[in-house]
C-alpha positions as a LaTeX table, in Angstrom:
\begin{tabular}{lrrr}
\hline
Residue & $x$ (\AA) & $y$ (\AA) & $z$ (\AA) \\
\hline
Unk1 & 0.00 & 0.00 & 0.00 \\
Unk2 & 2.78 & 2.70 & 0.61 \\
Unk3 & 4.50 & 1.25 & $-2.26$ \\
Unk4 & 1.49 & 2.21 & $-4.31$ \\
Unk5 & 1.53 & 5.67 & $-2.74$ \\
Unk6 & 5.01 & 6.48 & $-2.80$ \\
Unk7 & 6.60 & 4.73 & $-5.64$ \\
Unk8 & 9.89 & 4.28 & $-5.81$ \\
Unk9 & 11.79 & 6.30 & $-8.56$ \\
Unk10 & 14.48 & 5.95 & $-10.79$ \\
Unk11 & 18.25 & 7.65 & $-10.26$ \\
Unk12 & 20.86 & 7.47 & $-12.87$ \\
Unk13 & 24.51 & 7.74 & $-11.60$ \\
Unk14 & 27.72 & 8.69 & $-13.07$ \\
Unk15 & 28.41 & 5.16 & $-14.53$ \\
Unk16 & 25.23 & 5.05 & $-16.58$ \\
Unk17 & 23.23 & 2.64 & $-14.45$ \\
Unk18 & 20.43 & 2.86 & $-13.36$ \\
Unk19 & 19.17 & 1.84 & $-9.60$ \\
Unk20 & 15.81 & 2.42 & $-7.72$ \\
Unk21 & 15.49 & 4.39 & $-4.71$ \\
Unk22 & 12.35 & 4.04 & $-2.30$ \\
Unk23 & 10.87 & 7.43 & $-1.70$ \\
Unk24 & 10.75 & 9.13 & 1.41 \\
Unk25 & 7.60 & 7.72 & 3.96 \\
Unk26 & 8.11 & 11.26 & 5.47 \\
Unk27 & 5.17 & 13.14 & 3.78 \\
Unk28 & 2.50 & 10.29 & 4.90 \\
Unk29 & 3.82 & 10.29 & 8.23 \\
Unk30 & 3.61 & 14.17 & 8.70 \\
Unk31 & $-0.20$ & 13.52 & 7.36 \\
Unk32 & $-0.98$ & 10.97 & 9.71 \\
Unk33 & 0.32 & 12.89 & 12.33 \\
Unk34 & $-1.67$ & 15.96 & 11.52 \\
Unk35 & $-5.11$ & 13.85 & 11.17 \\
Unk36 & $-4.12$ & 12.64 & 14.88 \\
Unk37 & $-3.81$ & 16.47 & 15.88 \\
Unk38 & $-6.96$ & 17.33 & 14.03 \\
Unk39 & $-8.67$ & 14.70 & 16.03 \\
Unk40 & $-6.90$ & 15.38 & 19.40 \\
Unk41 & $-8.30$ & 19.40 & 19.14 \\
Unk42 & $-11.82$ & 17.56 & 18.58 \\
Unk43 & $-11.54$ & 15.50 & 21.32 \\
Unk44 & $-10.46$ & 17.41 & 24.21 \\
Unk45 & $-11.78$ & 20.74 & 23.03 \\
Unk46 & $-8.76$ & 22.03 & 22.88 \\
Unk47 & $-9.01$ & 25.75 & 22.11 \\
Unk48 & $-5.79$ & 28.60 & 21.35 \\
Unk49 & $-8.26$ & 31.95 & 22.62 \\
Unk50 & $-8.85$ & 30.14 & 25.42 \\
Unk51 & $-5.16$ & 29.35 & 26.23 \\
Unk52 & $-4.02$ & 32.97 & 25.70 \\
Unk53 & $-6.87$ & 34.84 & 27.71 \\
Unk54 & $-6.42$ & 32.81 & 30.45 \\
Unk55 & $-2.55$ & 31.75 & 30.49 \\
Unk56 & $-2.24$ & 35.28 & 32.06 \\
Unk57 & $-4.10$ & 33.79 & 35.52 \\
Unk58 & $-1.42$ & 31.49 & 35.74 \\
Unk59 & 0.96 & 34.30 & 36.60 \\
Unk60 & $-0.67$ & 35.73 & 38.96 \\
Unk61 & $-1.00$ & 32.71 & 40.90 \\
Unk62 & 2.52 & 32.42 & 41.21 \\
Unk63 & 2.89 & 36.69 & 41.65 \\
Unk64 & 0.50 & 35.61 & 44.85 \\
Unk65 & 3.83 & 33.20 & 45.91 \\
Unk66 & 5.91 & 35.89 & 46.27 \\
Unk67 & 7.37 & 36.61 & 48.28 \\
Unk68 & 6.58 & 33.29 & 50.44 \\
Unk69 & 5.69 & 32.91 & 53.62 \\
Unk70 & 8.73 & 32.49 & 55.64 \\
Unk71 & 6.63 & 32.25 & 59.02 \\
Unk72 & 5.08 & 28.92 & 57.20 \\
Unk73 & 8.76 & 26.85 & 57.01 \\
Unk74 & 8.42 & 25.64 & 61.12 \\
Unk75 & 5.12 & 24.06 & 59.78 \\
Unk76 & 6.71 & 22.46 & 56.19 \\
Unk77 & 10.07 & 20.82 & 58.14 \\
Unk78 & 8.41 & 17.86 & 59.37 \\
Unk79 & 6.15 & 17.17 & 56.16 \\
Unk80 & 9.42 & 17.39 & 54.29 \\
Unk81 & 11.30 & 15.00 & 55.74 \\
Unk82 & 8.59 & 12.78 & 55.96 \\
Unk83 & 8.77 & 13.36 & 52.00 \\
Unk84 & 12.33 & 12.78 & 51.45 \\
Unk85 & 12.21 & 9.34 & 54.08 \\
Unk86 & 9.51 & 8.05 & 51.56 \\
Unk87 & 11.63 & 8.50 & 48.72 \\
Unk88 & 14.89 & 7.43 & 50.49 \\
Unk89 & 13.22 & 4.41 & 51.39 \\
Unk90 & 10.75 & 3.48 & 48.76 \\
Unk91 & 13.87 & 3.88 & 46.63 \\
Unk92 & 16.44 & 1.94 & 48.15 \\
Unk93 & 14.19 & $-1.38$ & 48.82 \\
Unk94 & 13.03 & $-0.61$ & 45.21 \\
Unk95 & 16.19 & $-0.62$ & 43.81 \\
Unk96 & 17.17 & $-3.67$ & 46.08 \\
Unk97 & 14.28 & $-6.05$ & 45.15 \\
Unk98 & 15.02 & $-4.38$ & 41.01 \\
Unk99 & 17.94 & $-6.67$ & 40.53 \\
Unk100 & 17.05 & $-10.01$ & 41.28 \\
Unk101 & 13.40 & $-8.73$ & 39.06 \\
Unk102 & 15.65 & $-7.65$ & 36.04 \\
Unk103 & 17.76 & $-10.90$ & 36.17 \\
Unk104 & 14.37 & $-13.09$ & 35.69 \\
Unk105 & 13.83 & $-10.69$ & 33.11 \\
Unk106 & 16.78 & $-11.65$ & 31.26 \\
Unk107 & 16.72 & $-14.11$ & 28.23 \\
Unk108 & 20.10 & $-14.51$ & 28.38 \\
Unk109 & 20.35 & $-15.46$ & 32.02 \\
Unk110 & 16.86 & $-17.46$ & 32.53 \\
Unk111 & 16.54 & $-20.07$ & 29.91 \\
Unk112 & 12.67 & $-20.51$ & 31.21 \\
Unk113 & 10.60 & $-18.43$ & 28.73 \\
Unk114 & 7.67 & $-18.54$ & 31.27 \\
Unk115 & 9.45 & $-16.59$ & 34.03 \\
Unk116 & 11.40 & $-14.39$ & 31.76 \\
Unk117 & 7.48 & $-13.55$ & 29.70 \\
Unk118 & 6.16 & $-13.23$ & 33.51 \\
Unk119 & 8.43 & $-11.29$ & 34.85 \\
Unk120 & 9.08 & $-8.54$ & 32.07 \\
Unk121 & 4.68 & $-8.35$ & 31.51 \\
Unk122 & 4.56 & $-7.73$ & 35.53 \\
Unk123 & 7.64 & $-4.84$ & 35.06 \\
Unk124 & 5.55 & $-3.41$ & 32.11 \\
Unk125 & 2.38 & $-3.57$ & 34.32 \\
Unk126 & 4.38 & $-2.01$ & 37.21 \\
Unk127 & 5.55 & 0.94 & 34.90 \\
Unk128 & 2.52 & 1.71 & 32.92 \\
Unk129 & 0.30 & 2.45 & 36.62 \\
Unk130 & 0.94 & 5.94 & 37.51 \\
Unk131 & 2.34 & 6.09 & 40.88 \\
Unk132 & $-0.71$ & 8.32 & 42.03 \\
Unk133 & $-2.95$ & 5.78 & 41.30 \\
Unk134 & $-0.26$ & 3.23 & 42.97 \\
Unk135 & $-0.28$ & 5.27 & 46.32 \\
Unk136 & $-4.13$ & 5.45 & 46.03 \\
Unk137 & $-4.52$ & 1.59 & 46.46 \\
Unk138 & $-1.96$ & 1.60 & 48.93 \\
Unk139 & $-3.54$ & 3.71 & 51.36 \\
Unk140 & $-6.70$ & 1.84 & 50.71 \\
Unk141 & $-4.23$ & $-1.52$ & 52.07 \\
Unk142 & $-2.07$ & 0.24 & 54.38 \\
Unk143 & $-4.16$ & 2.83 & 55.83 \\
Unk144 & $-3.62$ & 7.02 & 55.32 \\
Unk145 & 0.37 & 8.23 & 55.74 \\
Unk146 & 3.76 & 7.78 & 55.01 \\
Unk147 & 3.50 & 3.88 & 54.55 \\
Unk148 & 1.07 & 4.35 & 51.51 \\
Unk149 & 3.29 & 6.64 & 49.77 \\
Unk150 & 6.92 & 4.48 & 50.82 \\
Unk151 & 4.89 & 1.24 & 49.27 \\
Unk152 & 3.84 & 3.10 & 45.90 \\
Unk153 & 7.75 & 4.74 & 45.69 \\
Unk154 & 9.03 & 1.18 & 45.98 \\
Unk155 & 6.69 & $-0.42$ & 43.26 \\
Unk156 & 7.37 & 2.58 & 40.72 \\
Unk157 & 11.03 & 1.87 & 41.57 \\
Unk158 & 11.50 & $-1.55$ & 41.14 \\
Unk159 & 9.45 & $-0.89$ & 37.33 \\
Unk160 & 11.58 & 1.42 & 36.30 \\
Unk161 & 15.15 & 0.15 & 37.21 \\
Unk162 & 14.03 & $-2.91$ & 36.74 \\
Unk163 & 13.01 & $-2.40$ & 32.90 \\
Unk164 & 16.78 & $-0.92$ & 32.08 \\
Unk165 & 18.41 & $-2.92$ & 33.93 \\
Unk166 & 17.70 & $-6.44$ & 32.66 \\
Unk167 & 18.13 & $-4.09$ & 28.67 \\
Unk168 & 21.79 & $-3.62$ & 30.27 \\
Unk169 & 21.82 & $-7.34$ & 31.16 \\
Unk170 & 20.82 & $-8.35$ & 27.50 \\
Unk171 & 23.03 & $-6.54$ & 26.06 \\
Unk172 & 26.60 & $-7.43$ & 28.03 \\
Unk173 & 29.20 & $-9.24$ & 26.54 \\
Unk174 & 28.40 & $-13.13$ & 27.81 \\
Unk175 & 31.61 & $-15.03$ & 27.11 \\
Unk176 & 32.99 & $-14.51$ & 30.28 \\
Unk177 & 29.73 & $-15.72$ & 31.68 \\
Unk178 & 30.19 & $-19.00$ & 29.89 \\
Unk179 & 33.74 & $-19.10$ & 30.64 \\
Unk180 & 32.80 & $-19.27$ & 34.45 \\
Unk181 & 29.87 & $-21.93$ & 33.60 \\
Unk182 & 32.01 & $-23.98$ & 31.44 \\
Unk183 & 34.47 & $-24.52$ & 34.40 \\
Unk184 & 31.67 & $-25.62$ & 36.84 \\
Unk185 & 30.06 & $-22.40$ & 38.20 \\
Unk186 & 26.40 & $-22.35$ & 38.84 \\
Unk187 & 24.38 & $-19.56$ & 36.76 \\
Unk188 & 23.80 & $-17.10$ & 39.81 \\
Unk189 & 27.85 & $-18.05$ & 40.47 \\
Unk190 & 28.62 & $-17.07$ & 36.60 \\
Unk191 & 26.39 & $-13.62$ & 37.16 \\
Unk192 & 27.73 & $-12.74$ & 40.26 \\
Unk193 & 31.44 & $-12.62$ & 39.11 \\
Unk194 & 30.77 & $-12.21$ & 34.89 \\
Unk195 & 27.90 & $-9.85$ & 34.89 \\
Unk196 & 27.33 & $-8.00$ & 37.73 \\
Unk197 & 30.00 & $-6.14$ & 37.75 \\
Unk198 & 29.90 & $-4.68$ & 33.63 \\
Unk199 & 26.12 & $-3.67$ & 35.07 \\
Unk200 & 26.76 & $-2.61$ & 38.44 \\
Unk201 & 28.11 & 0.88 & 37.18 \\
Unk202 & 24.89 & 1.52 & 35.23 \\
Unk203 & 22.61 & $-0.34$ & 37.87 \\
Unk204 & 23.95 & 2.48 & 40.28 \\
Unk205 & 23.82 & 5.17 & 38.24 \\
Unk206 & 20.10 & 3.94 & 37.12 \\
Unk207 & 19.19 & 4.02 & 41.23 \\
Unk208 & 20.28 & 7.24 & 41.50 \\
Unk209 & 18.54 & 9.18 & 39.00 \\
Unk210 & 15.12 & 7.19 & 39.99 \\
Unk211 & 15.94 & 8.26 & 43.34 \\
Unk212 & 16.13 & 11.95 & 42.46 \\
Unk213 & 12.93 & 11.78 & 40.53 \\
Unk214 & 10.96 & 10.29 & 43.37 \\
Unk215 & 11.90 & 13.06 & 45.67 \\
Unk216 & 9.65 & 14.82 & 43.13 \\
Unk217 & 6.80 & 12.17 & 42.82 \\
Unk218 & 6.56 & 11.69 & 46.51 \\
Unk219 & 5.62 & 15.70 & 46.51 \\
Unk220 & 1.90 & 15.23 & 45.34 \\
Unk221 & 1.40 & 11.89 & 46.82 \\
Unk222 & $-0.08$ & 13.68 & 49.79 \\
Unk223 & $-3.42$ & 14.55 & 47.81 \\
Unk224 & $-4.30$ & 10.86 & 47.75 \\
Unk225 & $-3.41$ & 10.50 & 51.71 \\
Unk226 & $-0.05$ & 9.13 & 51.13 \\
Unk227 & 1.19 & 11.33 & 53.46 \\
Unk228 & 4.33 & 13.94 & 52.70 \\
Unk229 & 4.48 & 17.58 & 52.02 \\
Unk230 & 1.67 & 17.00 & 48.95 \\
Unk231 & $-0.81$ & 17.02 & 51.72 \\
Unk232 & 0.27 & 20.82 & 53.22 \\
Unk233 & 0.37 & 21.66 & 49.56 \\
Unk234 & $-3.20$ & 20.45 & 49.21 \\
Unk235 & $-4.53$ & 22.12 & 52.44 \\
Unk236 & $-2.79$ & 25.62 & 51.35 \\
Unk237 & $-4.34$ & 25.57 & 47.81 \\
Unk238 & $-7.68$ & 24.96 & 49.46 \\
Unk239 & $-7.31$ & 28.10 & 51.75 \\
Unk240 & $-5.65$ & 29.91 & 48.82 \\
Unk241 & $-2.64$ & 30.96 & 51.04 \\
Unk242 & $-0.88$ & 30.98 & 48.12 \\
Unk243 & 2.35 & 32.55 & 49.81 \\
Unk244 & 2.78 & 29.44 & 52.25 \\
Unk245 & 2.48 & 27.36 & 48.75 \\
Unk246 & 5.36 & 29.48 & 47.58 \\
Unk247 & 7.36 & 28.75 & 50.22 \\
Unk248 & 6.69 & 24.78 & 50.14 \\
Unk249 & 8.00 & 25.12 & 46.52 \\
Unk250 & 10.55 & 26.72 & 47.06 \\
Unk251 & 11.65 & 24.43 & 49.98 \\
Unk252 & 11.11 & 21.62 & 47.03 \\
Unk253 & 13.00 & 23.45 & 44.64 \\
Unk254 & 16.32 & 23.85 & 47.12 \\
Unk255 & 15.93 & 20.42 & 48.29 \\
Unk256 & 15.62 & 19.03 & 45.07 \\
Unk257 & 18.84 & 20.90 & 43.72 \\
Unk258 & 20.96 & 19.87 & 46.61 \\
Unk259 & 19.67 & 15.79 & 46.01 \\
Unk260 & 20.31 & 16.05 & 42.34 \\
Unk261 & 24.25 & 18.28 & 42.64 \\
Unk262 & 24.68 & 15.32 & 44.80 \\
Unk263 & 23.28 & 12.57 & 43.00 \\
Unk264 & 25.06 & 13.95 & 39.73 \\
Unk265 & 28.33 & 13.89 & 41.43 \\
Unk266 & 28.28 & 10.11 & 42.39 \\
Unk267 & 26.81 & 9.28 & 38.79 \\
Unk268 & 29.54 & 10.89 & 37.20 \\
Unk269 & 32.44 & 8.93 & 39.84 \\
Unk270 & 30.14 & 5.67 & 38.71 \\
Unk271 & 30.20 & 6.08 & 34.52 \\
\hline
\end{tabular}
């Protein structure tokens, strides 16, 4: 069918002969993308006046943040560190319980198709629930707080280094896993001294950067009772004391940067 469309056409070179060359698929895919726009703007009602009246609103929300409320940081300490112990947690047993999840994964480490199908359809699962709706079932298991929000961290966690880990895995250079087999080792043997260490670099790196984004995840958990700072944020919004929300940001923003100059640092020692 996109032969028929876009046929392919003749080029003659220097020498005389004559070869065909398939045409570009670029001009059907730019129309198939616009058709998907055209029905997007249907869909959601999607409407450019609209944006630019009211886009103006949005600054002045955030002119209402500032300057914060610096009275309002005695009240965000405790919520904050309750957000950054979720995320410390949640993403340490995450990463923990990611390895031995990624290695099941692994065709070339688990000759059983059954677990390695199994065990890359639950990381898909695990990756494709947003961690909102995660926390949400946890505090309907766990009850309202911090132990909602730690479990949802951790699933979300083991998902995502999970998924490029056991890629990493996949993809590593196998004969000295063999090697190690051929002279008696026992698979997990052969991966512990083969493997493991060409991923463990990356593995790190991977925990890391999932750590640093789940300081920012674990920020809004609070509006499903997960428990963190979300919930102050939440509360303010309500009351519109939108200078106390400035200063939760910008308690967010600082602590952020400080967890990511520091995360970068150790990424950088580990590549």
């Amino acid at each position: 069918m996109v032969d028929k469309l876009f046929p392919p056409h003749q080029i003659k070179l220097p020498s005389g002969k004559v070869v065909l060359q398939r045409r570009s698929r670029t001009p059907l895919v730019i129309i198939i993308l616009l058709i998907c726009t055209i029905f997007s703007v249907q869909f959601t009602g999607f409407k450019l006046d609209v944006l630019f009246s009211r886009i103006g609103q949005f600054f002045v929300i955030i002119g209402n943040m500032i300057p914060p409320n610096w009275n309002s940081f005695s009240s965000i300490w405790g919520p904050l560190l309750d957000t950054l112990k979720m995320s410390l947690l949640g993403s340490m047993i995450g990463a923990a319980l990611a390895l031995p999840a990624a290695v099941l994964a692994s065709s070339n480490i688990v000759h059983n198709k059954v677990i390695v199908v199994i065990s890359k359809t639950l990381l898909s699962l695990l990756r494709t629930m947003p961690t909102l709706v995660t926390a949400l079932i946890a505090t309907f298991i766990f009850g309202l707080g911090p132990m909602a929000g730690t479990v949802a961290i951790m699933l979300f966690t083991v998902s995502y280094v999970g998924k490029l880990v056991y890629e990493q895995i996949e993809n590593v250079d196998m004969g000295a896993f063999e090697a190690m087999e051929s002279i008696g080792m026992t698979r997990i043997q052969a991966f512990r001294y083969a493997t493991l260490p060409q991923i463990l670099p990356s593995y790190l790196s991977t925990s890391l950067f999932c750590f640093e984004g789940n300081v920012r995840y674990a920020a809004i958990l609070g509006y499903v009772g997960a428990g963190g700072i979300g919930l102050l944020i939440n509360e303010n919004l309500g009351w519109r004391e939108y200078s106390s929300v400035g200063m939760i940001i910008l308690s967010l923003i600082v602590t952020v940067y400080i967890i990511e100059t520091i995360s970068e640092h150790f990424r950088k020692k580990l590549i």
